[in-house]
C-alpha positions as CSV (number, residue, x, y, z in Angstrom):
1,X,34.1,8.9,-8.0
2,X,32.5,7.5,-4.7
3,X,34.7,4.6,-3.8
4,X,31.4,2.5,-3.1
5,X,30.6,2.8,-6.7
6,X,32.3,0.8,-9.6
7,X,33.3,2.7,-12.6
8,X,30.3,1.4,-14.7
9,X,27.9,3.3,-11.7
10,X,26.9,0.1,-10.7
11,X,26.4,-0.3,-6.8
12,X,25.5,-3.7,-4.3
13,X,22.3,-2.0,-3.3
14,X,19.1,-4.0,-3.6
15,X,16.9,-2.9,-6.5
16,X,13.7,-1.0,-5.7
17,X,10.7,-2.2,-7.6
18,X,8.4,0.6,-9.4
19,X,5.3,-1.4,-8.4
20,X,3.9,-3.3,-5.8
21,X,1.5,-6.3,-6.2
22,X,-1.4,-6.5,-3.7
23,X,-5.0,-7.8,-2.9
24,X,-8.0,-5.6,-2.2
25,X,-10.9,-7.2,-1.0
26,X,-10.1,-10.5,-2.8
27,X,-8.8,-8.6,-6.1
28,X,-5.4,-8.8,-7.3
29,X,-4.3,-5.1,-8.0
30,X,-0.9,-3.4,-8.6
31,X,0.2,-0.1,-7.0
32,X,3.0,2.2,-7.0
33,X,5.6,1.8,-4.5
34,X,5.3,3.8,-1.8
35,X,1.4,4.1,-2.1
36,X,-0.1,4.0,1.3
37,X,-3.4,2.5,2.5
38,X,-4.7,5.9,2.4
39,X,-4.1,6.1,-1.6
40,X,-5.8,2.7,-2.3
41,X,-9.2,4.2,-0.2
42,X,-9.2,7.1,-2.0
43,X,-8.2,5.2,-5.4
44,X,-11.3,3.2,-4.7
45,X,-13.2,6.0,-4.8
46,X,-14.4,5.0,-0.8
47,X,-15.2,7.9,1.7
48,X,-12.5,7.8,4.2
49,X,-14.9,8.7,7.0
50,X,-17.3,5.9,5.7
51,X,-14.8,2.6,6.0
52,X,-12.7,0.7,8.0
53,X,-9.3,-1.2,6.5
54,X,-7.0,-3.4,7.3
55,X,-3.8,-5.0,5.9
56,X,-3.1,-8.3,6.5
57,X,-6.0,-8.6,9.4
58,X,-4.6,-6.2,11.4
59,X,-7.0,-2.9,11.8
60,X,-5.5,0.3,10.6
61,X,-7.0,3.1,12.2
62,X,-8.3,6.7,9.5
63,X,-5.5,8.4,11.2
64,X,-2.7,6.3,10.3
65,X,-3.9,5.3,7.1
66,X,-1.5,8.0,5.3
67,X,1.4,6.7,7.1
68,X,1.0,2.9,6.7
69,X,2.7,2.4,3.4
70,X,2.1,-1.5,1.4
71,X,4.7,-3.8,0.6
72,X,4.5,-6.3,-2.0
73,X,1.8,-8.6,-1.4
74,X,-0.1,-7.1,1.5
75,X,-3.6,-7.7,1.7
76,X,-6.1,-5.1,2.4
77,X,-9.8,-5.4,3.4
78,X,-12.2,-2.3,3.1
79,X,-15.2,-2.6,4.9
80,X,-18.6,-0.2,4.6
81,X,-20.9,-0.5,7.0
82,X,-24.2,-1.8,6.6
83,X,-26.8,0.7,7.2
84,X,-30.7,-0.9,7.9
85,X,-32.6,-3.4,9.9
């Protein structure tokens, strides 16, 4: 048995939740943990050539969208541009 464990399997280590609650544009949405802002775009249905985003007013950049994974309560923005004149 690892001696870090108690016999019932329990251990001191902070539980992980399954789901995360964030904002999208305003909306109250839940995601799994570990999504990234890249999973939310493409869950949206939004070309990821075709918006910008950014969590918690900071910009995150198409190329780092993969890697920048949410935490509970984040807030995201995804912005099209507006084509005309």
């Amino acid at each position: 048995m690892n001696a870090d464990k108690t016999a019932d399997n329990t251990d001191d280590s902070p539980a992980v939740a399954a789901t995360l609650r964030i904002r999208v544009n305003g909306a109250a949405i839940t995601v799994a943990a570990g999504s990234s802002v890249d999973d939310v775009v493409r869950r949206l249905g939004l070309p990821a050539d075709g918006v910008a985003t950014a969590v918690n007013a900071e910009f995150v950049a198409r190329g780092v969208r993969r890697t920048r994974l949410l935490r509970d309560g984040d807030r995201i923005d995804c912005l099209q541009p507006i084509v005309g004149g």
